[in-house]
N, C-alpha and C positions, 0 to 999 in steps of 0.2 A: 073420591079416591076409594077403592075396595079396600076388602079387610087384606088381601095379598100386599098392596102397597104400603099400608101405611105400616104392615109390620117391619117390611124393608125398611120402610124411614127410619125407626126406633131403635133397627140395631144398627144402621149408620151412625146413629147420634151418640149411643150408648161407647161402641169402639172408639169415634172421635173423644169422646171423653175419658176413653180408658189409656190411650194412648198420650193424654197430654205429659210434655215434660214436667209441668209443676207439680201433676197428681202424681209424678213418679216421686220426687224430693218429698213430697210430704206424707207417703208412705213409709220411707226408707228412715228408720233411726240412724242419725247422723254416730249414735258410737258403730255401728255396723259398717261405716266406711270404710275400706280398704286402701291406706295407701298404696300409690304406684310403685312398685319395686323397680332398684338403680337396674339400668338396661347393664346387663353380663354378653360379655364379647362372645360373638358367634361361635371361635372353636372352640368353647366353653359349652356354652350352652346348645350347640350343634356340633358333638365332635364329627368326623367325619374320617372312612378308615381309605380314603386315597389322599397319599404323602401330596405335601406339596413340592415341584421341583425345588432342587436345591439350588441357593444363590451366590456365587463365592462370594468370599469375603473379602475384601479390601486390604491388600496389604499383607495379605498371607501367603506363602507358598504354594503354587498350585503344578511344578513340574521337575522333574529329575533331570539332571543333566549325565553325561559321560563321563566319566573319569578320565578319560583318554580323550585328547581333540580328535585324533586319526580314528577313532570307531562311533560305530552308532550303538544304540542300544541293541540292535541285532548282532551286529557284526562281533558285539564282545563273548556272546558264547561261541563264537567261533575260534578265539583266543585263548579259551581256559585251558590252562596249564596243571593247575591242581583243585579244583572245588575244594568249598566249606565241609568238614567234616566234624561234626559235633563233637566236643571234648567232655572227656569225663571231670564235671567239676571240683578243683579243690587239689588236685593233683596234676603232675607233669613226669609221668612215666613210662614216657616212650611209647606210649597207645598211638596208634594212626587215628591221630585226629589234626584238623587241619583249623586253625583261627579265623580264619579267614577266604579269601577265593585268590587265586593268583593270573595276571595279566601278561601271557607274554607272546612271542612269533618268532619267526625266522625267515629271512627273504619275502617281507608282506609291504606288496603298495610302493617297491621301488627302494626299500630299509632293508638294510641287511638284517640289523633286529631291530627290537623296540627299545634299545638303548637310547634315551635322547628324546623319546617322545614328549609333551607335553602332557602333563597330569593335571585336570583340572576340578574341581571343588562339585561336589554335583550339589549340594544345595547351597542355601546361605548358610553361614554361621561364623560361629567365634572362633581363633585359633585360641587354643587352649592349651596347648603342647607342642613343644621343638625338641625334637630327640637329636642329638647332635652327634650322630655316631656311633651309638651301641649295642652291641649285642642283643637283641637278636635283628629288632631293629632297624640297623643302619640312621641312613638319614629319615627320617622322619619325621610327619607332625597328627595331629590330633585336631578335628574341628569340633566339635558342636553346635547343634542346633536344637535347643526347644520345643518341645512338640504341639504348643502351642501357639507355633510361630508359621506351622503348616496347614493349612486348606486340610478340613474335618474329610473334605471325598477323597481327598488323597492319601489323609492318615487313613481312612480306614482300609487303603489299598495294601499299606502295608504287613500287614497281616505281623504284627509286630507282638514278642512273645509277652506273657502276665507277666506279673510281678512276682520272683520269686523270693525264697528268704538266700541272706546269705550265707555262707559254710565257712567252717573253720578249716582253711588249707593244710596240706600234706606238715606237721609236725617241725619238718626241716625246714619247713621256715618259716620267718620270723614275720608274726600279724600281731596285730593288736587292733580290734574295732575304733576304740577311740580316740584312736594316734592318727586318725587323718590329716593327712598334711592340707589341707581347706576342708571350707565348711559345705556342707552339701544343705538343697533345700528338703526340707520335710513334705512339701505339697507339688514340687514341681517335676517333671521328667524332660529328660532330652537324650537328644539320638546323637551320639558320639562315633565320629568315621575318622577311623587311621588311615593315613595312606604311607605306606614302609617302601625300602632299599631306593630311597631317591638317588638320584648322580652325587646330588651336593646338598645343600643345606638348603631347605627351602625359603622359596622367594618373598614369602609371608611370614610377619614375628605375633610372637603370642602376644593378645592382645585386640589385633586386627580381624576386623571383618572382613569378611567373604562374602560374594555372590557367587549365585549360579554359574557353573563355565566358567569362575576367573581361575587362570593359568596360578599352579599351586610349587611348580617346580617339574624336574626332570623324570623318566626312570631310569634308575641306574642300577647298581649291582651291589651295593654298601647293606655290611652286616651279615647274617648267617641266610647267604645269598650264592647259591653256586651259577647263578646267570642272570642279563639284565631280565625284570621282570617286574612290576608294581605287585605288591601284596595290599588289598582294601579288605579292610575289617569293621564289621558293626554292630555297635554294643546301645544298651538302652540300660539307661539308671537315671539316677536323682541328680537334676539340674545344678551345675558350681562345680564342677571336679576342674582344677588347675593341677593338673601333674608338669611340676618343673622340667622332669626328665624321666627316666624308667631304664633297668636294663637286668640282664637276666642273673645270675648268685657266680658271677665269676669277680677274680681279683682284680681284676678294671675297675668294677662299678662300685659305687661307695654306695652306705648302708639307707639311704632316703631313696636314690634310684631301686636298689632290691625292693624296698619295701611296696613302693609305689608299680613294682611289678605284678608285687603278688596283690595287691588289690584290685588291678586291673585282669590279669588273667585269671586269678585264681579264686577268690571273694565270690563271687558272685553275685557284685555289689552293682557289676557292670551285667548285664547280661550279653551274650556273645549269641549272634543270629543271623542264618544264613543271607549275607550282603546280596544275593540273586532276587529278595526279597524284594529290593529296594529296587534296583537295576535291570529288572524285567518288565518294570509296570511301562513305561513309555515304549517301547518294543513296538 
């Protein structure tokens, strides 16, 4: 063998021995081991900036219905009668503002009007209220639903206002914050929708749940009503409001109903927001 070969051999032999696994352990100081760190879940340790699609959730809300069986979600801006017009909070003085959106026709679909139509519940929720007649009113009732009873891609559809503080009403009447007639929650929120001037007393009692589309009673013309037409109004506050009843500072109404009015319009304990909010997303 020449002196070219046999140097070859020697750094063969040399690497085979540098490479053995045991010469490695017995260079390595056993306190210089590193244990293996607990495996951390990939979007941890690889965030990554594309969302992942969203997945509904079981058992949540995921769609609006009509207030009216005879319209779609298109066909009811074709019915507005009077839009929401934003009220000045805390006060009731004759400003053009409107609480609410108003539902009505004349000669539509074979109906002289919409006297009679069917009113229907557009989400789930609780009845929480039965107005039995007053001013302003009429027949009406009050649902509730939870906002965390709703599909998160749908609440964030509705573009639903903060939270704001609440105000001490116009002096003439009569508030007191810790006179609420129920207990409201401290951590929860839900979406409260009136539907006002039914024909008659509605077909649901407080207490009773509601779904989507189920049939909530008539529209009729009952209360400070100069034709048949449904008035829908919707408010956001803290989850548990039971109003027995509500009615506006006339000699009719006894002093729980005023009260419970002015917390409801005038507090702004409820927040008041334009119902088109709600009622244009399916469109």
């Amino acid at each position: 063998m020449g002196n070219k070969g046999f140097k070859y051999l020697i750094l063969i032999i040399f690497l085979l021995g540098a490479c053995s696994p045991a010469t490695l352990v017995e260079e390595i100081d056993s306190t210089q081991l590193i244990e293996t760190p607990t495996a951390i879940p990939p979007a941890t340790r690889f965030p990554t900036s594309t969302p992942q699609s969203a997945t509904p959730t079981p058992g949540l809300q995921r769609e609006i219905c009509s207030p009216l069986e005879t319209e779609t979600h298109s066909t009811l801006l074709e019915i507005i009668t009077q839009p929401f017009k934003q009220p000045r909070i805390g006060i009731e003085d004759g400003y053009p503002a409107h609480h609410g959106v108003d539902f009505a026709h004349y000669r539509r679909n074979g109906l002289l009007s919409i006297e009679g139509v069917t009113i229907q519940s557009v989400l789930d929720g609780e009845v929480v209220t039965v107005i039995n007649d007053q001013y302003p009113y009429g027949y009406a009732l009050i649902i509730e639903t939870p906002l965390d009873t709703v599909d998160a891609a749908l609440l964030a559809q509705f573009n639903l206002p903060e939270v704001e503080p609440t105000v001490t009403p116009d002096p003439k009447f009569e508030w007191s914050p810790i006179a609420f007639p129920f207990e409201l929650s401290e951590e929860s929120r839900s979406l409260y929708i009136l539907y006002a001037h039914l024909l008659a007393l509605p077909e649901v009692q407080v207490g009773e749940t509601v779904v989507c589309g189920q049939k909530l009673g008539q529209v009729g013309n009952s209360g400070d009503s100069s034709n048949p037409h449904l008035h829908f109004e919707t408010r956001i506050g803290p989850s548990g409001a039971r109003f027995e009843s509500m009615a506006y500072y006339i000699t009719q109404s006894t002093a729980s109903e005023r009260y419970n009015y002015v917390v409801w319009r005038l507090s702004n304990l409820f927040q008041v927001f334009d119902p088109m909010l709600l009622l244009d997303i399916n469109g």
